[in-house]
C-alpha positions as CSV (number, residue, x, y, z in Angstrom):
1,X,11.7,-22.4,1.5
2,X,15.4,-22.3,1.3
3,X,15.5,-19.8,-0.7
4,X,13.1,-17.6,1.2
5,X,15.3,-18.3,3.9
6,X,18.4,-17.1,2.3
7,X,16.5,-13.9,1.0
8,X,15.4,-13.1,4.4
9,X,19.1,-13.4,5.9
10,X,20.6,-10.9,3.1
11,X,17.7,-8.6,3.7
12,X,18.7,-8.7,6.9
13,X,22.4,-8.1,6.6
14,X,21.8,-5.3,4.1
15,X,18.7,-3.1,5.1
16,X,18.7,-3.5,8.8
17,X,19.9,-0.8,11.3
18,X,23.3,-2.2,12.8
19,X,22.8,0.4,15.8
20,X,18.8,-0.6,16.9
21,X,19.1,-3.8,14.4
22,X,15.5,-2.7,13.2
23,X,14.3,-2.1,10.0
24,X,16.7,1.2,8.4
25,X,14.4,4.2,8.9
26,X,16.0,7.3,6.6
27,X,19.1,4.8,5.7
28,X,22.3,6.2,5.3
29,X,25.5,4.1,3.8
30,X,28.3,5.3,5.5
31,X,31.8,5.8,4.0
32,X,32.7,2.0,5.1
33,X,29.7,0.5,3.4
34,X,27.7,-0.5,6.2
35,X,24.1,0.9,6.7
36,X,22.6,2.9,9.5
37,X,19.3,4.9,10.5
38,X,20.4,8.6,10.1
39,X,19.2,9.1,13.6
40,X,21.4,6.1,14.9
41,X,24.3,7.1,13.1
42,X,24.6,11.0,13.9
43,X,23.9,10.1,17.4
44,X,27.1,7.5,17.5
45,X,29.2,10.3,15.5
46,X,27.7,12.8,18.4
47,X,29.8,11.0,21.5
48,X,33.0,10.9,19.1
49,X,33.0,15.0,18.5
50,X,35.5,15.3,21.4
51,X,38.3,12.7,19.6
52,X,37.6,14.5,16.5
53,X,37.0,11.3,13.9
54,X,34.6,9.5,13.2
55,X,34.1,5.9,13.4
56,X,31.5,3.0,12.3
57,X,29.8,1.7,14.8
58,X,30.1,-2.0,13.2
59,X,33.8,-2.4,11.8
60,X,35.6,0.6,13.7
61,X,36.8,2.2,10.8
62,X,37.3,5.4,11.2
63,X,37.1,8.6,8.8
64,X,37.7,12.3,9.6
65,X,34.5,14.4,10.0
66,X,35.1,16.0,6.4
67,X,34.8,12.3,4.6
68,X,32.3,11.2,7.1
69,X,29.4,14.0,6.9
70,X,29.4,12.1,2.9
71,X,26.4,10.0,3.8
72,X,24.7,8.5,1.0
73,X,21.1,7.4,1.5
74,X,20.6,3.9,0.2
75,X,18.1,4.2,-2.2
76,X,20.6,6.5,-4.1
77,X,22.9,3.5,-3.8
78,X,20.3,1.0,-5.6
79,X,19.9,3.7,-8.0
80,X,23.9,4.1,-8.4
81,X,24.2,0.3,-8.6
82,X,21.5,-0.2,-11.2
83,X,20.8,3.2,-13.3
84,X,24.5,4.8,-12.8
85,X,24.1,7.7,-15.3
86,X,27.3,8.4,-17.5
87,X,27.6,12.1,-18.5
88,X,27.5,11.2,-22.4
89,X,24.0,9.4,-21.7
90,X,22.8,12.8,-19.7
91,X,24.0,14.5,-22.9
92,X,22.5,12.0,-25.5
93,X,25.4,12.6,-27.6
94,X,28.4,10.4,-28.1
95,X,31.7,12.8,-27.6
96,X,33.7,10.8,-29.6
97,X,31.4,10.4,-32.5
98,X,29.0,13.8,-32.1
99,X,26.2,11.1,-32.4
100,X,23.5,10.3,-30.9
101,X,23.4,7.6,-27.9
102,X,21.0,5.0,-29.0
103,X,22.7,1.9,-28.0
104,X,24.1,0.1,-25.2
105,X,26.9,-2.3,-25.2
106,X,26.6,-4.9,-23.1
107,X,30.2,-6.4,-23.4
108,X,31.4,-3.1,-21.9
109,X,28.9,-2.1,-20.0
110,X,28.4,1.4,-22.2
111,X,26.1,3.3,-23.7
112,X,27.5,4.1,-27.7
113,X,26.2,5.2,-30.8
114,X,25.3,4.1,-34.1
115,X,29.0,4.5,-35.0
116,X,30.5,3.2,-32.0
117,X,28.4,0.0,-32.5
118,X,29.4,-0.6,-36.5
119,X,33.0,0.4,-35.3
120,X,35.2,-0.5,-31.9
121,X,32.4,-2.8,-30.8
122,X,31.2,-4.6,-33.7
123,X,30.2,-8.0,-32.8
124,X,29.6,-6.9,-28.8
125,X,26.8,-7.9,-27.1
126,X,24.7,-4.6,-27.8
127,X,21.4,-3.6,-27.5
128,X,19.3,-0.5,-27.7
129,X,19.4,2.5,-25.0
130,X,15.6,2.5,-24.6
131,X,15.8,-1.5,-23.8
132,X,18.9,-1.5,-21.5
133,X,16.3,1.5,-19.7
134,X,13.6,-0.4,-19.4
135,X,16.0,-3.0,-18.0
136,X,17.7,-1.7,-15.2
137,X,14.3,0.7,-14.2
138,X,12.5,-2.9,-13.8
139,X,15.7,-4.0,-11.7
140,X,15.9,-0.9,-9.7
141,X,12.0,-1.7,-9.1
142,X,13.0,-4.9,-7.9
143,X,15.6,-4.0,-5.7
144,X,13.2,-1.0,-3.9
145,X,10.1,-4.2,-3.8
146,X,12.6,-6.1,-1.9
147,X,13.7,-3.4,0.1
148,X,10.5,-2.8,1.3
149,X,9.9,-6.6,1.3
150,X,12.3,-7.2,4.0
151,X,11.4,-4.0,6.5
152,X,7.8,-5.5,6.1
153,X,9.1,-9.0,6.9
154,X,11.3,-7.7,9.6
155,X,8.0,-5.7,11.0
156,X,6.4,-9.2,10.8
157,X,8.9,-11.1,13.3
158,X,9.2,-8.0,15.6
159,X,5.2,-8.1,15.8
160,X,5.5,-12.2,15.8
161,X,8.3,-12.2,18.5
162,X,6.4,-9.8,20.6
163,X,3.4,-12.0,20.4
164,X,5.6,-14.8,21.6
165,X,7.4,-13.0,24.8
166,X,4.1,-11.9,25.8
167,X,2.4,-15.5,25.5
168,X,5.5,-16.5,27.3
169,X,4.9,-13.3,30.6
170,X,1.2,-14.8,30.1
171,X,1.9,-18.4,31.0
172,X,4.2,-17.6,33.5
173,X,1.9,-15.1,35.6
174,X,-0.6,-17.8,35.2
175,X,1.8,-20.8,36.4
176,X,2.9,-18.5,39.8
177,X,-0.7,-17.4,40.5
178,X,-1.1,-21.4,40.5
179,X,1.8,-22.1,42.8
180,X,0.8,-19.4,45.0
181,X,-2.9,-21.2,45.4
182,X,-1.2,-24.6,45.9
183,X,1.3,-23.5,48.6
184,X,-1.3,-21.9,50.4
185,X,-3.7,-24.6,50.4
186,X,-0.9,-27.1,51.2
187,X,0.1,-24.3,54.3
188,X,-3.6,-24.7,55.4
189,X,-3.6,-28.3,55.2
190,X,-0.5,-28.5,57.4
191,X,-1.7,-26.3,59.9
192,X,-4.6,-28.2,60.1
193,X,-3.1,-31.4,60.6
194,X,-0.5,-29.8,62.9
195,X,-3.6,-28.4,65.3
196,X,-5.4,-31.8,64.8
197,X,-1.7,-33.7,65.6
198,X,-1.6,-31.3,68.8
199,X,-5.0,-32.2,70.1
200,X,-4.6,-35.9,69.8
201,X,-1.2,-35.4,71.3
202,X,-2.7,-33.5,74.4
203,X,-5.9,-35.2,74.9
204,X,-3.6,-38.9,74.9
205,X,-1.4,-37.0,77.6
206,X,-4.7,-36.2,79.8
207,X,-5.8,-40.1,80.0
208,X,-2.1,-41.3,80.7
209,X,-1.9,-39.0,83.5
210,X,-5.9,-40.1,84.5
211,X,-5.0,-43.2,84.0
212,X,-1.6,-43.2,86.0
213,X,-3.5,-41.2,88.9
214,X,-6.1,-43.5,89.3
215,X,-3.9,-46.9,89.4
216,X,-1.5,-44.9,92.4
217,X,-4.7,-43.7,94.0
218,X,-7.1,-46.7,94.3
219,X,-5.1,-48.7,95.9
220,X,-3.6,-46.3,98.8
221,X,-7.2,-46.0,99.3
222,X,-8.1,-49.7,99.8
223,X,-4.6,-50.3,101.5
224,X,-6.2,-47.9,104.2
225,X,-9.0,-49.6,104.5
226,X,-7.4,-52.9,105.2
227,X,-5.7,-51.0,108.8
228,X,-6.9,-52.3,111.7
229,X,-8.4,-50.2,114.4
230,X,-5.7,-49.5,116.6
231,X,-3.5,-48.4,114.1
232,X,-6.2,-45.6,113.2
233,X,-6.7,-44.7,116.7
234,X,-2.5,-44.7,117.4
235,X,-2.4,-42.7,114.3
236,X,-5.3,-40.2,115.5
237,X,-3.2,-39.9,119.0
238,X,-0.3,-39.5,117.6
């Protein structure tokens, strides 16, 4: 579908190697955004330790080693993105109120207490702590599922594309192993006529040159005969 289609392309934008351009193994998200195998990265950052910055590999921005060496690994960016922890939530108390955190507003995207919510944002789209949870844990699930759904797909094409190059090495083994049995019959059949053309060719040259013998020949022999006597005898004295 169209969709699946889109899906696919993002996946592909998002959790794909843009070093090897296969599926992110040990991800890092580099200071520039973009995404890399740890492996693929270090390795580019490796050849650059002599200019003594960094660079990525994709938009040739570059950072100094100090900013650089703060990879982040991309699950912890899903997580950031979707369960970004506030340090009133890791306390459970509200600092302004000395409350406990058992709401979460919505409208501005924070978590509050009971006196927060009856106060500065009455009326705000608001709903409880344990709910807005359960909410972003479920779309932090998601995210990981499609995560993992794209390498998978990815895996799929690389296995389906190498099906396809080697069907392709396959037909066209098979398609010069044919030539090569046509050519050589066609070098046999041409020999063969060119021995059978020779033959014909030498045995029509023997009967001309019978042929031409015979009609000189004949008759100088019958003209001889036709001498008279004398002439044989003058020729024998002479």
């Amino acid at each position: 579908s169209a969709s699946g289609t889109l899906w696919r392309v993002h996946i592909k934008e998002e959790f794909y190697c843009l070093s090897c351009f296969d599926p992110l193994k040990y991800p890092v998200t580099i200071p520039c955004g973009h995404n890399f195998c740890i492996n693929c990265i270090k390795s580019h950052w490796g050849e650059e330790e002599e200019k003594g910055i960094h660079s990525c590999p994709q938009c040739r921005k570059t950072f100094n080693p100090g900013a650089s060496e703060k990879t982040t690994p991309l699950t912890d960016v899903a997580e950031n993105k979707v369960l970004k922890p506030s340090k009133n939530l890791q306390k459970n108390i509200c600092s302004q109120h000395d409350e406990a955190i058992d709401f979460f507003c919505r409208t501005d995207q924070k978590f509050i207490c009971s006196h927060c919510l009856m106060n500065e944002h009455r009326g705000h789209h608001t709903v409880s702590a344990t709910t807005e949870r359960s909410q972003r844990q479920r779309e932090l699930e998601e995210i990981q599922e499609k995560i993992q759904q794209g390498i998978q797909d990815r895996e799929e094409d690389v296995k389906l594309l190498k099906l396809e190059v080697d069907s392709i090495n396959h037909s066209a083994d098979k398609t010069v192993e044919n030539c090569e049995v046509i050519f050589s019959k066609l070098i046999r059949l041409i020999q063969e006529k060119s021995s059978y053309v020779k033959q014909q060719i030498r045995s029509q040259q023997e009967t001309e040159v019978s042929r031409q013998n015979k009609a000189g020949f004949f008759p100088f022999c019958t003209w001889i005969q036709t001498l008279p006597p004398t002439v044989e005898l003058n020729n024998e004295a002479t």
